[in-house]
C-alpha positions as CSV (number, residue, x, y, z in Angstrom):
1,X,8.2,289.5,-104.0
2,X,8.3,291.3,-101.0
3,X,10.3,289.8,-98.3
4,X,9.4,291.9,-95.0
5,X,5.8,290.2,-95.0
6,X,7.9,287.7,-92.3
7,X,8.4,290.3,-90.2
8,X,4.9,291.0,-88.3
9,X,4.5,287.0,-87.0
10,X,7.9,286.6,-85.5
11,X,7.8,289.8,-84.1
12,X,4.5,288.8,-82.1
13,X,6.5,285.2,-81.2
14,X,9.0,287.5,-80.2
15,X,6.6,289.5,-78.0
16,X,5.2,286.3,-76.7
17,X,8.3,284.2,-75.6
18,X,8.8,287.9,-74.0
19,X,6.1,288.0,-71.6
20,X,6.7,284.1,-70.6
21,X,10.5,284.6,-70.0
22,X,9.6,287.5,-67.5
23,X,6.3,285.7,-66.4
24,X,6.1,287.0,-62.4
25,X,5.7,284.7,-59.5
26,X,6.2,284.5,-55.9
27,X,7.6,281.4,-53.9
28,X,6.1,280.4,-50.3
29,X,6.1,277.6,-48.3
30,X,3.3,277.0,-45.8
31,X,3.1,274.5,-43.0
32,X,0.2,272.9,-40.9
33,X,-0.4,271.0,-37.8
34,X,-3.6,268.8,-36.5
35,X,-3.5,267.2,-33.4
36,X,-5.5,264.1,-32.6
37,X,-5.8,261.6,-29.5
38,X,-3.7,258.4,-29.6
39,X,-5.3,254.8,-30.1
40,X,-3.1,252.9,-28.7
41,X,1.3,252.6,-27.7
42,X,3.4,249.9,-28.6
43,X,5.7,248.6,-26.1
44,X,9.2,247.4,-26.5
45,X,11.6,245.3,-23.6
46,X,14.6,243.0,-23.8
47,X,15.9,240.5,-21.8
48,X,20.3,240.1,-21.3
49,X,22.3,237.5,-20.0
50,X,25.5,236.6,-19.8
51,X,26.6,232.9,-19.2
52,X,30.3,230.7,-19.8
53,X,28.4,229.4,-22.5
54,X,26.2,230.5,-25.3
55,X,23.3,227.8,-24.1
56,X,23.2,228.8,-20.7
57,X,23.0,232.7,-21.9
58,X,20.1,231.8,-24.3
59,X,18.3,229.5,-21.6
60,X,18.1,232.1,-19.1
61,X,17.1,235.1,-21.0
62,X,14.2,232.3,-22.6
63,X,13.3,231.8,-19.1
64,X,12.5,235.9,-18.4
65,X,10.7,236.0,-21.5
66,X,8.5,233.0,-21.0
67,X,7.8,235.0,-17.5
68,X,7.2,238.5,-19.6
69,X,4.8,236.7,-22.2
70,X,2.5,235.5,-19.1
71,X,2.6,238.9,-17.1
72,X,1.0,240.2,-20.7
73,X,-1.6,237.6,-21.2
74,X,-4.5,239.3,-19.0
75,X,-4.1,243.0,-20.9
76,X,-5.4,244.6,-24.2
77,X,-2.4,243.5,-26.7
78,X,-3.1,243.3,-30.4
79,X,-2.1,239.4,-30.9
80,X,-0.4,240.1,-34.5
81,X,1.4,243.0,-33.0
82,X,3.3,240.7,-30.5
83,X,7.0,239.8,-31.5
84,X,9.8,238.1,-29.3
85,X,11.2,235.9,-31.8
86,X,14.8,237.7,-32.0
87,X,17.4,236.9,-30.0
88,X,21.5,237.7,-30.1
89,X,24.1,236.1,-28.7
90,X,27.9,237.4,-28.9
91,X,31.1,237.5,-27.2
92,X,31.9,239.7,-24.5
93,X,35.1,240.7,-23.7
94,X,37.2,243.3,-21.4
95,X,40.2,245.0,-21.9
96,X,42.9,243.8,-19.2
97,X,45.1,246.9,-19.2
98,X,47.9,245.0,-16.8
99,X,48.4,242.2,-19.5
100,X,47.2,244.1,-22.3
101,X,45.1,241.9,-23.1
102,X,41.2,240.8,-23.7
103,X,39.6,238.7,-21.5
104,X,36.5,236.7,-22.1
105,X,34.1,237.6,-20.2
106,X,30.8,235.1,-21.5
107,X,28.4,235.0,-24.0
108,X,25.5,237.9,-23.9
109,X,22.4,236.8,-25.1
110,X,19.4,239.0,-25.6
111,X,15.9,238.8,-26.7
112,X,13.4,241.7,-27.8
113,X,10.0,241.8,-27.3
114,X,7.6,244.3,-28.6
115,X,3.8,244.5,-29.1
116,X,0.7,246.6,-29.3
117,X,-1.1,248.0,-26.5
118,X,-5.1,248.9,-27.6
119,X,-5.9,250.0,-24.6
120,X,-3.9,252.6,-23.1
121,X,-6.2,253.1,-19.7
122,X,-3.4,249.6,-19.2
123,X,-0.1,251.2,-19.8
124,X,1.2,251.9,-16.5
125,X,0.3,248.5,-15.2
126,X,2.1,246.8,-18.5
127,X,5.3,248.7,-18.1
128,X,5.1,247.7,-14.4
129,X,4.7,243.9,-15.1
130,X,7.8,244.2,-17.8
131,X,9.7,246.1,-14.9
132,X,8.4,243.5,-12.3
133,X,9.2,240.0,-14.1
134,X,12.9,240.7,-15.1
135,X,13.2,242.7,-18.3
136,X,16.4,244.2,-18.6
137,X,15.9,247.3,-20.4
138,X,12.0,249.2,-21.0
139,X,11.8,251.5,-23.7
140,X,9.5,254.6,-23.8
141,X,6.4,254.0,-25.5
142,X,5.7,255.1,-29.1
143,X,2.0,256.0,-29.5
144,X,-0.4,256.0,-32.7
145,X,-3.5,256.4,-34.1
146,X,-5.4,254.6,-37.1
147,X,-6.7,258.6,-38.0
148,X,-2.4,259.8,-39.1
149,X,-3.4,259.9,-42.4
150,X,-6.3,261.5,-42.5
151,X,-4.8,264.1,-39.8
152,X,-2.1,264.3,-42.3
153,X,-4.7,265.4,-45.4
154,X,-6.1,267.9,-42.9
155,X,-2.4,269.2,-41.7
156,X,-1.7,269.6,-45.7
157,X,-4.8,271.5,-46.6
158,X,-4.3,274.1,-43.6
159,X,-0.2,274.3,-45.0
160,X,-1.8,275.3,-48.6
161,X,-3.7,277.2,-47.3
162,X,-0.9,279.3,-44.8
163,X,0.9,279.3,-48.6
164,X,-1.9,281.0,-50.3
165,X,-2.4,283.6,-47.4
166,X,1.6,284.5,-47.5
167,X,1.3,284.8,-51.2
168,X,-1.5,286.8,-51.3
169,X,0.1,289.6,-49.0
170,X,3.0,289.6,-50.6
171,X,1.0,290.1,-54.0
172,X,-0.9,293.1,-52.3
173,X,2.2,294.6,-51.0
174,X,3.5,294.6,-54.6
175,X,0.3,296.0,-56.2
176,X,-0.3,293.2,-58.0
177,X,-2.9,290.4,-58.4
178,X,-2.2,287.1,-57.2
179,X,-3.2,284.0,-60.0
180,X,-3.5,280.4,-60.1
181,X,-0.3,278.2,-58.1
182,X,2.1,276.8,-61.0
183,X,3.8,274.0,-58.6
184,X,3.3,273.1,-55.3
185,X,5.6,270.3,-53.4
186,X,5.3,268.6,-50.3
187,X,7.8,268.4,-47.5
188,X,9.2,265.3,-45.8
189,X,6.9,263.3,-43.9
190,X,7.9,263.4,-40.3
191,X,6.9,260.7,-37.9
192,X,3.7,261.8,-35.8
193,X,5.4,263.8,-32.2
194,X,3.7,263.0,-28.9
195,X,2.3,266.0,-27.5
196,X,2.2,264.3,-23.9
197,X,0.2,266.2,-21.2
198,X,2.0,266.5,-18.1
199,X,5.5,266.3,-19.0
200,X,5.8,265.5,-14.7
201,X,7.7,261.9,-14.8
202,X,5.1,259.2,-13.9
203,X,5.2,257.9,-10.2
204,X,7.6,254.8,-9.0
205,X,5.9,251.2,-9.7
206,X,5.3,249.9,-6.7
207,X,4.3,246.2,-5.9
208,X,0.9,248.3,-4.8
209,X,-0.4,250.4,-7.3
210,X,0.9,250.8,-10.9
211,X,1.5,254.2,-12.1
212,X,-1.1,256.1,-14.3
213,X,-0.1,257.9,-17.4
214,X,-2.3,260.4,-19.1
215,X,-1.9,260.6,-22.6
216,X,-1.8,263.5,-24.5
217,X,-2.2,264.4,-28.2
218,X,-0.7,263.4,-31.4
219,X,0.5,266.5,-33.5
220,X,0.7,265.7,-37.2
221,X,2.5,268.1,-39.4
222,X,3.1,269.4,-42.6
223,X,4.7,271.4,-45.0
224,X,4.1,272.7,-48.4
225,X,5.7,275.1,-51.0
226,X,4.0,276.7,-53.6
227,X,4.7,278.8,-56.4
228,X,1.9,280.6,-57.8
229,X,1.7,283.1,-60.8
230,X,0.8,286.9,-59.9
231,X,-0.4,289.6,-62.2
């Protein structure tokens, strides 16, 4: 019997396992960005106190925030958005350097509060009443829109598609022919970044006339990379 008939079919395995070993294909990454206008900010304050005792701490900064909660009633806030339930209370102390040692200073208490404004043609005067009626500390507001994720389908589709252009030059600089994308990953998803449109700080609340504030855009991003075969 002849034994070489073997030879032809594992030689054309051979050839196979070949090409796919040194299969060609060229790495990009593309990224994309669609801007959109907010819907609404949400608004955070706290109220601190300190008193001799932990009571009289927690009494006083309940009495602010019973003041902040009406100075909110009249504007656009989302009722299941509001939130002033949390409170802490600790120790203070300083560090007496002449006796080396700590000295009680009172119990801090303090109490968040955060909610949703819909309507942000009311921001300036809400950050003016928080101001106003005793809160201790205002944050910045964070804005949002009920469109991010369908800003974010958009921002992936135009970062395939930056992929796909990158890959396709590189093809045609190479003489070759670019084929069908063998994996393709997304990047983190990073939180939506104000865009705001005059980055001028808003005017001083007066008793008079609350400060405006104008908005500006949303910027969604993404980021993709792809490898795609090339010929």
């Amino acid at each position: 019997m002849r034994k070489w008939i073997f030879i032809a079919p594992v030689a054309i395995a051979g050839i196979f396992m070949s090409a796919l070993t040194f299969a060609t294909t060229i790495s990009v990454e593309g990224k994309g960005r669609v801007e959109i206008a907010p819907e609404y900010a949400t608004l955070s304050a706290s109220v601190s106190h300190t008193a001799e005792t932990a009571a009289d701490a927690q009494a006083a900064v309940d009495r602010v925030m019973e003041d902040l909660l009406k100075g909110i009633e009249t504007l656009a806030v989302e009722a299941k958005s509001l939130d002033a339930a949390q409170i802490r209370i600790q120790p203070r102390y300083r560090w007496n350097p002449r006796t080396e040692s700590q000295e009680f200073l009172g119990y801090e208490a303090t109490r968040d509060l955060s909610f949703k404004l819909s309507d942000l043609e009311q921001l300036g005067e809400a950050l003016q009443r928080l101001s106003q009626r005793g809160a201790t500390n205002v944050s910045e507001p964070r804005f949002g829109s009920s469109q991010t994720e369908a800003a974010r389908a958009r921002a992936l589709a135009k970062a395939f598609k930056d992929a796909r252009a990158d890959a396709a030059t590189l093809a045609q600089a190479a003489g070759m022919t670019l084929a069908e994308p063998v994996t393709i990953n997304t990047g983190s998803r990073p939180a939506p970044l104000f865009r705001p449109a005059n980055r001028a700080a808003p005017a001083a609340m007066s008793a008079e006339m609350a400060p405006r504030y104008e908005p500006g855009q949303l910027s969604v991003s993404a980021s993709v990379s792809v490898v795609f075969n090339a010929q």
